[in-house]
Structure formats: C-alpha cells, structure tokens
DONU-700437 format. One line per 8 residues: number of its first residue (from 0); their letters; for each residue y, z, x of C-alpha. Coordinates in pm, 1 decimal, padded with zeros to 6 digits. Last residue first. Layout:
NUM) A) Y/Z/X | ...
end
This chain:
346) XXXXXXXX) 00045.7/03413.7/-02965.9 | -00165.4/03120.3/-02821.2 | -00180.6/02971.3/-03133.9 | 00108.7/02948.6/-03250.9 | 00146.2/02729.8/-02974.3 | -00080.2/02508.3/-03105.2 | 00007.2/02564.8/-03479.8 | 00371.1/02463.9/-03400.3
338) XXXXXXXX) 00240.7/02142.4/-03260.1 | 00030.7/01999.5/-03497.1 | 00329.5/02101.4/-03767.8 | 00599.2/01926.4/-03599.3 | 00372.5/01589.3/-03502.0 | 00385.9/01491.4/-03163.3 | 00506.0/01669.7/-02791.3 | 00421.6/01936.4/-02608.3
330) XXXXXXXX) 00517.1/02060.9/-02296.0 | 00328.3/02263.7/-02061.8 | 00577.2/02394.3/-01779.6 | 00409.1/02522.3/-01479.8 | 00641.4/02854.1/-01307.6 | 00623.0/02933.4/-00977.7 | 00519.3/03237.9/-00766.3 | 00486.8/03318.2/-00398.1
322) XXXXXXXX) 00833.0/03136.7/-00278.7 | 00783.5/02954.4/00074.9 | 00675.8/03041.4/00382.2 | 00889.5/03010.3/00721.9 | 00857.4/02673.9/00949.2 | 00828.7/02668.9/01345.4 | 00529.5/02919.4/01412.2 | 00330.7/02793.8/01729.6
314) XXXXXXXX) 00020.3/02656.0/01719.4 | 00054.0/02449.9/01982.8 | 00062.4/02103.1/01751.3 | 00309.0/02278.9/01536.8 | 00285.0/02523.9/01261.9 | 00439.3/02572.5/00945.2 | 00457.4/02890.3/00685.1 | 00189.7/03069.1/00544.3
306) XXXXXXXX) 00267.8/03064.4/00211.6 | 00262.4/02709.5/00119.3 | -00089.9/02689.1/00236.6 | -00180.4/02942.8/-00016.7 | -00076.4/02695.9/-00323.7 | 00106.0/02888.1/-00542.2 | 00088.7/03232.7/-00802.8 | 00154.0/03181.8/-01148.9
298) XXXXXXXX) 00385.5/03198.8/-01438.2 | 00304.4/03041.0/-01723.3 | 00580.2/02856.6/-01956.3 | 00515.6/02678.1/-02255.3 | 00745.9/02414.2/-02402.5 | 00799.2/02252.2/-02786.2 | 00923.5/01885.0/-02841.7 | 00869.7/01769.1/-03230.7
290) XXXXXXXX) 00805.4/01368.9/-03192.2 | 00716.9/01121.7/-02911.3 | 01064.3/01010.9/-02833.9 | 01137.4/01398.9/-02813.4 | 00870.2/01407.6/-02477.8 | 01161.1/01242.4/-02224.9 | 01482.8/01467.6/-02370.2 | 01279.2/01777.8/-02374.7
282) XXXXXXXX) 01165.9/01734.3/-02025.5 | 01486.1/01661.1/-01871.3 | 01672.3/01946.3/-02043.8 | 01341.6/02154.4/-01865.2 | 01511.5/01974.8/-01518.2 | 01277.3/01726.2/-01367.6 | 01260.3/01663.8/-00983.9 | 00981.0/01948.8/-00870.6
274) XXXXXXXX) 01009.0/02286.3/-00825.6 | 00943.3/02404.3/-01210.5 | 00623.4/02249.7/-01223.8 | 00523.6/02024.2/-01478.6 | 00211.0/02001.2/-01716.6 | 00223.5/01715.9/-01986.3 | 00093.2/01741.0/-02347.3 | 00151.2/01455.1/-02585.8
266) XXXXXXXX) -00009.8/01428.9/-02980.8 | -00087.8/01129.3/-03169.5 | -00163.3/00921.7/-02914.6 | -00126.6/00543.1/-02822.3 | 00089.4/00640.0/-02481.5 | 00324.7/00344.9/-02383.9 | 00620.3/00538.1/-02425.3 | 00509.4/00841.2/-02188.8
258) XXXXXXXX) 00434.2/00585.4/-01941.8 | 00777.7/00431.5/-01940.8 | 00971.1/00740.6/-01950.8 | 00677.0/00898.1/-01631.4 | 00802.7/00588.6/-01446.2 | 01190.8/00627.4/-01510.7 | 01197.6/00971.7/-01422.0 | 00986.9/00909.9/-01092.1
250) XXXXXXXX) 01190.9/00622.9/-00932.1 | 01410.8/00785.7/-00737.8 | 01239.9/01082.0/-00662.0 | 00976.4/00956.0/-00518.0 | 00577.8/01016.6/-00598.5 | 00566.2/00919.5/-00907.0 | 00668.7/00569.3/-00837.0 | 00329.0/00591.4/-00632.6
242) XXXXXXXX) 00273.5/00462.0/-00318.5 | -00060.9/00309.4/-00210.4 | -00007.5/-00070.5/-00217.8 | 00282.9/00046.2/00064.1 | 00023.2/00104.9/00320.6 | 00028.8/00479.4/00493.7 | -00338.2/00581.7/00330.2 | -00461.4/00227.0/00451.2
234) XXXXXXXX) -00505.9/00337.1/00820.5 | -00745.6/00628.3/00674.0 | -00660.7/00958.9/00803.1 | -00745.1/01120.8/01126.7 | -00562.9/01447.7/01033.4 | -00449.8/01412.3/01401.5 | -00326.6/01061.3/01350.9 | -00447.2/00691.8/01260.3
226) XXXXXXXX) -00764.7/00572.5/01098.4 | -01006.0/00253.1/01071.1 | -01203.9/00254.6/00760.5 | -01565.9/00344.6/00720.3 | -01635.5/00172.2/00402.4 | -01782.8/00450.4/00267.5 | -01601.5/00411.8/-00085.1 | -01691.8/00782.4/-00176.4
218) XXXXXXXX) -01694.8/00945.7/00160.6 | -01359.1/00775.0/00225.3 | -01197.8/00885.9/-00076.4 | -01321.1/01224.1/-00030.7 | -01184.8/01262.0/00320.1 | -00863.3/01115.7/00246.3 | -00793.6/01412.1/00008.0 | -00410.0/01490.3/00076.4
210) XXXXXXXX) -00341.2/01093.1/00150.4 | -00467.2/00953.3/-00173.9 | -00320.7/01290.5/-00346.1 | 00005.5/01114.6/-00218.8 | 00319.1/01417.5/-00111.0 | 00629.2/01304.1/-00237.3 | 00648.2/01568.1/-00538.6 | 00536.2/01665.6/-00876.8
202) XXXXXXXX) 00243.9/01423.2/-00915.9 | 00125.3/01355.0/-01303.4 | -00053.4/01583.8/-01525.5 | -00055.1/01399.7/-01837.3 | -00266.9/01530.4/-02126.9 | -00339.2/01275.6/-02463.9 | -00406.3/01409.2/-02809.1 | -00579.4/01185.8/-03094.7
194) XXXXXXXX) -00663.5/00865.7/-02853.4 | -00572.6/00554.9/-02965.2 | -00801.9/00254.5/-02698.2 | -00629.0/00192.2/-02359.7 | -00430.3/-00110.9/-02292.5 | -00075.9/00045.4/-02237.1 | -00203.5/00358.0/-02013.6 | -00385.9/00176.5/-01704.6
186) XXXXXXXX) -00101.7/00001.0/-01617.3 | 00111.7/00286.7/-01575.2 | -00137.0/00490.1/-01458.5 | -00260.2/00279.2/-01192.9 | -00668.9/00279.2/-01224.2 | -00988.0/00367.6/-01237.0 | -01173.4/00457.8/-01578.0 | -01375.5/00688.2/-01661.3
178) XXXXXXXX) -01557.1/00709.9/-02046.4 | -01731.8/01000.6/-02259.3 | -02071.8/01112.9/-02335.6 | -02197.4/01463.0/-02494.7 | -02354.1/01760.5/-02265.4 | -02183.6/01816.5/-01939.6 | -02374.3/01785.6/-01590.0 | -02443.9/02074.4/-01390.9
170) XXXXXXXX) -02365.8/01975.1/-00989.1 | -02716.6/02059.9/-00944.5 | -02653.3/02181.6/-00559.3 | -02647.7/02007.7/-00232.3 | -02674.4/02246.6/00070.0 | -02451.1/02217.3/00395.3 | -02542.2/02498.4/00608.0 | -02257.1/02797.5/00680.8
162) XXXXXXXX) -02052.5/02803.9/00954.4 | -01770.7/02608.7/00795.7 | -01772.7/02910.1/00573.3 | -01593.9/03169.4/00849.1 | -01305.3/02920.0/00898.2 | -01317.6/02725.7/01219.0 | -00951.5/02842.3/01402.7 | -00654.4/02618.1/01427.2
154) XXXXXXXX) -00720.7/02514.5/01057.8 | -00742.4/02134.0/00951.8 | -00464.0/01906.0/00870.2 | -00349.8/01667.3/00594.2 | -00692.4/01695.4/00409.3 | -00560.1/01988.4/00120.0 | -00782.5/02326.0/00040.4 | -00688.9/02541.2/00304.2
146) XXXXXXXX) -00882.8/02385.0/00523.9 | -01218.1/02408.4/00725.3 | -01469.0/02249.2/00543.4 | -01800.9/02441.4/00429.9 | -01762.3/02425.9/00083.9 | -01585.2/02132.4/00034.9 | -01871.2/01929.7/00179.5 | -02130.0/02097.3/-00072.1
138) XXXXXXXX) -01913.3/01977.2/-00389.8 | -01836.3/01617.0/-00212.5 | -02236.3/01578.7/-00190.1 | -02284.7/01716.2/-00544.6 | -02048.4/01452.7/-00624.2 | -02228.7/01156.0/-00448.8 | -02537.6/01261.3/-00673.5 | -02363.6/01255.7/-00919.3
130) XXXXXXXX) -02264.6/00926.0/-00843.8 | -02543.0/00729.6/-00789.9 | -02815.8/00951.8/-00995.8 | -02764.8/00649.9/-01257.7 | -02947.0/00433.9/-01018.7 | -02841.0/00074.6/-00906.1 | -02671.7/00238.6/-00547.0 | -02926.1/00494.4/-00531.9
122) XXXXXXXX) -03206.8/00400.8/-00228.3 | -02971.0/00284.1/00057.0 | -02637.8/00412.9/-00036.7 | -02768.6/00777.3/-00158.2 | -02970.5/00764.5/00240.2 | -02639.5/00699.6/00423.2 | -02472.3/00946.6/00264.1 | -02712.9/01187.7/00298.6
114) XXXXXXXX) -02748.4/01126.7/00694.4 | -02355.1/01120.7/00731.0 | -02300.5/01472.9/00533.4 | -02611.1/01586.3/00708.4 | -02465.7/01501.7/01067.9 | -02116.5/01635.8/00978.4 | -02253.9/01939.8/00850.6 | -02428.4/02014.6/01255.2
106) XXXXXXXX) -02089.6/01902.7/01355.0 | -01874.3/02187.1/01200.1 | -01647.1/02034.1/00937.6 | -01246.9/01961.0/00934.8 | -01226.8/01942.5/01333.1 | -01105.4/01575.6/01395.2 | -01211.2/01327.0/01630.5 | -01524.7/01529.6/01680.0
98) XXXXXXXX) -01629.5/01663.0/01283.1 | -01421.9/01427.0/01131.6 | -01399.5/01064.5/01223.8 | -01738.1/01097.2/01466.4 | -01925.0/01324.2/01207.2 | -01819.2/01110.3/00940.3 | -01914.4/00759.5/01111.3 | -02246.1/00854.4/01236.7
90) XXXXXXXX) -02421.6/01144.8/01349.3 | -02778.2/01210.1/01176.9 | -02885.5/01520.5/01014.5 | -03283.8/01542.7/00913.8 | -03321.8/01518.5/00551.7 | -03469.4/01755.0/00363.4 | -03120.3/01810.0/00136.1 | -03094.4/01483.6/00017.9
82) XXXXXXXX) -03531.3/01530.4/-00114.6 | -03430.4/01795.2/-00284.0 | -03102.3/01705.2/-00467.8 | -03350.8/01360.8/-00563.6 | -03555.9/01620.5/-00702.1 | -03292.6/01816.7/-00902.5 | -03163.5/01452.5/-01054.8 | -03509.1/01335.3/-01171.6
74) XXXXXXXX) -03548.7/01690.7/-01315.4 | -03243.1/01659.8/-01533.1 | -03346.4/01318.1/-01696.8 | -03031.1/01158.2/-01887.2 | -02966.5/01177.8/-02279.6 | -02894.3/01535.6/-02302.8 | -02645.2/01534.5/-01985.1 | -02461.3/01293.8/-02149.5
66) XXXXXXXX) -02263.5/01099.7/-01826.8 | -01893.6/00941.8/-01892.5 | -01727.7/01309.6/-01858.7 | -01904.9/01474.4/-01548.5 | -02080.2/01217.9/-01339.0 | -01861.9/00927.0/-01407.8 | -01575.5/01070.0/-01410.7 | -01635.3/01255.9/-01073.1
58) XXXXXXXX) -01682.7/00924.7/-00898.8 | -01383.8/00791.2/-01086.5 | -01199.3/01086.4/-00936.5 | -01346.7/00998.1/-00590.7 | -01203.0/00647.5/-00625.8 | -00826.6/00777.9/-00699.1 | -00652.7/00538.2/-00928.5 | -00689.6/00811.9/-01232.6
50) XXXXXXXX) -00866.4/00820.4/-01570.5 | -01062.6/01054.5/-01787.0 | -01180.8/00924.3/-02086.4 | -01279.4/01220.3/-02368.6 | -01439.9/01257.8/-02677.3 | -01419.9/01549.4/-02780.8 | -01662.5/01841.1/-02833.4 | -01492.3/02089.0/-02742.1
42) XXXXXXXX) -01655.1/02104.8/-02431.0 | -01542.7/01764.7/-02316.1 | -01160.7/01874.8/-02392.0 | -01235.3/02189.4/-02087.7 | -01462.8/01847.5/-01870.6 | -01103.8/01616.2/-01914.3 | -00919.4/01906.2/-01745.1 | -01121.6/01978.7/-01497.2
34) XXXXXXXX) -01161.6/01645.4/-01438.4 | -01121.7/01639.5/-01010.1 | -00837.7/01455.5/-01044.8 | -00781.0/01343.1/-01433.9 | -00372.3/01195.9/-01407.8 | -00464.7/01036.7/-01754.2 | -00685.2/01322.2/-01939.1 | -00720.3/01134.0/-02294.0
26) XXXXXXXX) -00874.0/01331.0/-02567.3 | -01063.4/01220.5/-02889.5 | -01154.9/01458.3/-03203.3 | -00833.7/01665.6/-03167.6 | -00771.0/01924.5/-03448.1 | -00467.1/02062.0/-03212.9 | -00567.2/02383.2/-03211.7 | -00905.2/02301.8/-03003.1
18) XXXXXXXX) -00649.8/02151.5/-02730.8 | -00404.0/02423.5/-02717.4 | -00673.4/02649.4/-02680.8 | -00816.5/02464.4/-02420.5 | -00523.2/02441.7/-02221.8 | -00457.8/02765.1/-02215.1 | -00805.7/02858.0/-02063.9 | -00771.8/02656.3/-01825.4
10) XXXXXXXX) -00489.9/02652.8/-01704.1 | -00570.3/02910.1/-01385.8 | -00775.8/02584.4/-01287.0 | -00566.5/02389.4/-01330.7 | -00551.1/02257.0/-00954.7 | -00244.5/02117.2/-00863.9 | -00373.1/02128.2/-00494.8 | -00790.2/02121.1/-00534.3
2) XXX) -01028.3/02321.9/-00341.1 | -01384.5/02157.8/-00497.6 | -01521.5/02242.8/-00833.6
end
C-alpha cells in the first residue's frame, strides 16, 4: 500500500472488528483513498463500493474491491508484470515533470515509470489487466520516491530507496467482487444503492488530497498536464472545480450534516481527528440524527513530516515540529443495540 497521509493503517484492525460486529453484509467506504478500508470490509466477506473523486482511487477500486480475484486469470496478470518490467526505460513526460524539473524519483525510475506507462496505454486500455496493472505501477513508484509520504515537496537529500530499481509486483488481488465509483461525495452519496454499515473518512483540514498526491493522479489520467511550482504540480490542482467544502472551515460542518443525512445505511462510522474543526459535542450532535451516538478514541503517533519542522527553499529551519501524538475519533452511529455490541466488542 503506498505512503498515505490519513492512512488507517494503524485502524485496521479496529475497524474490522467493529465492522464484523456489526452483522454487516454490504459496506460503503465513501472517502475510500487508497481502499484500505473498503479491502478490511472486503475480507469479511462484504460487499463493498468504494468511492472517492480522486482518479487514482478509482484506479485502486477497480483493481482491489470491484475485481474477484477467483473469477479473473492470475497468470495472465504475472506475465504482463513481466513483460512491464523488461522494458527498456524511456524519458518522457514523467521523467521530465519529475525526475529533472522536480527531484521526487531518480531518473533511471523516471525512464521505466514513463516506458511502462506508455506501453499499459498502448496494448491494455480494453483489458481487464488495465488498472491493476496501473496500480502495481503506482505501488513500485512509491517505493522508490523521495518523500515523506505526501507530493507537496520532495526531500533535500535522495532518500536511500530512491536508489533502488523500479520493479512491478503482483499487487494481490482480493477474492469476492465489489463496485468503485468516482465522484463528489456529496453527490455521489444520495443516489447510491442501501448499504448495511457505511464508513466516512472525510478531510480534516485545508490541505486537497488532489494536490498532496498529484503525482498519482497524473500517472493515472496521463494526460500530461501543464504544471506550476517547485512541487511541479498540475496547473488544474489550484482551479476552483477542485476545492472541497471539506476542506474549509467554513463550510465543512454543514457539508459533512448534509452528507451524513443523505446516507441510506443502517449503521454510520466516521473517523475524525482531534486537531481538526469539529469539537466531540460537535460529533455527537451531527451522528444522533442517525440513531444511538457512541465514540472511540485511539491514540496514535502522526504524520512524520509534521515532526520535523519547516524548511525553506535554502534549506534552512524556519518552522518548529508539531505535537507527536493525536487522538482519531471513531464514532458510531445507528441502531442502540448494533452499536453497543460493536464497541462491546472491542473490550
């Protein structure tokens, strides 16, 4: 799974428990990034649609939650990984945008990253390997970048794995079939089929995941778009058809109200972090329109890049870290006695 900010990974294993205690047969992951979530509810055995208006979460979708991995052929896939990885590197758009312009990947990973790309347009487009194959790419991109995990800047210094050869891998497709769909939250919500529990993970702060992982969206789309800055990111990142009600202050309250109204489920969970705009009173007052309101709290350890304070363009120190720890709310929200037995069960 690729370096993700809001990540739940560390989750996990909460979040399935809650999820297998709450009896659900079909699960809706609505704010689905790289569908970690969605994949945990997958192997329950539910079925799950995974949604979010980034294109490289669709792409993810589509190879991890729509995709059966008992109904498609497994070797096809491992010899088309083969033949991706024999290719010869050759410089193009990605290794110009973000190898030379900008120092995310080493060249030599820019040229296979542009060569593969290239080749899974030409010869994969109609094929069902499309996009896991495009996710396996993503997977061995991310591990040889050189971030900390977000696409608003790269590190002064290469970090010791952008040295490494880009290699696809089987990027293990999930047993049992499920649905992705792109698109707005908000609009995305209302017209979706009943779902028995529904998790919402939506943005805690200003900061656009379009804009944070610019490099995945563009890989994805490969539409080569012009771009502005240092982090060299794409022109359309800054346009106001990409900001999210979530993503000010002002408006958020009022957008998550409306969405959590419009859910067809029978139970709610939603993760929030204690830094961001809602209070806990907040929380409880927003989830009781959808039944008995109880909240978790799990204390864990943030983002690195938030630790090691700010930098300018010399490299010199002008910011100071932040906290180490914060707290992610999981509240949940339905019937009383669904929900006491889910966190009854992680006592």
């Amino acid at each position: 799974m690729i370096k993700y900010l809001g990540s739940k990974r560390t989750l996990i294993p909460a979040l399935s428990q809650l999820g297998k205690a709450s009896g659900a047969k079909t699960a809706l992951d609505l704010f689905t990034g790289t569908t970690r979530v969605a994949q945990a509810f997958k192997k329950l055995g539910m079925t799950v649609t995974a949604s979010d208006v980034a294109t490289y979460a669709e792409c993810f979708g589509k190879t991890w939650i729509e995709l059966d991995s008992n109904a498609v052929d497994h070797s096809a896939l491992l010899a088309a990984i083969d033949e991706l990885n024999a290719l010869p590197g050759e410089a193009g758009y990605f290794t110009e945008k973000f190898c030379l312009e900008a120092r995310y990947f080493q060249p030599k990973n820019g040229e296979k990253v542009d060569a593969m790309r290239k080749h899974i347009e030409l010869y994969y487009k109609e094929s069902w390997l499309y996009y896991p194959l495009l996710t396996s790419l993503i997977l061995a991109a991310d591990r040889v970048d050189s971030t900390t995990g977000i696409q608003m800047a790269f590190l002064k210094g290469w970090a010791s794995r952008s040295a490494n050869n880009l290699e696809l891998r089987d990027p293990e497709l999930l047993p049992g079939a499920g649905f992705s769909v792109r698109g707005d939250a908000l609009e995305v919500a209302k017209d979706l089929p009943p779902v028995d529990l529904a998790y919402l993970d939506p943005p805690y702060n200003q900061h656009r995941y379009f804009g944070n992982y610019h490099i995945w969206e563009s890989l994805v789309r490969w539409d080569k778009p012009d771009t502005y800055g240092i982090a060299n990111k794409r022109l359309d990142a800054r346009g106001a058809e990409m900001k999210s009600p979530f993503n000010s202050k002002k408006t958020m309250a009022a957008a998550l109200t409306k969405l959590v109204g419009d859910l067809n489920c029978d139970t709610m969970m939603l993760s929030y972090n204690n830094e961001s705009w809602l209070s806990r009173a907040d929380l409880i007052d927003l989830a009781a329109t959808r039944g008995h309101v109880e909240i978790l709290d799990f204390d864990f350890k943030r983002y690195v890049g938030s630790q090691i304070g700010v930098f300018n363009k010399a490299g010199e120190k002008v910011g100071v870290p932040g906290a180490k720890r914060n707290i992610e709310h999981v509240v949940i929200a339905g019937e009383k006695s669904t929900v006491k037995r889910m966190v009854n069960s992680l006592k």
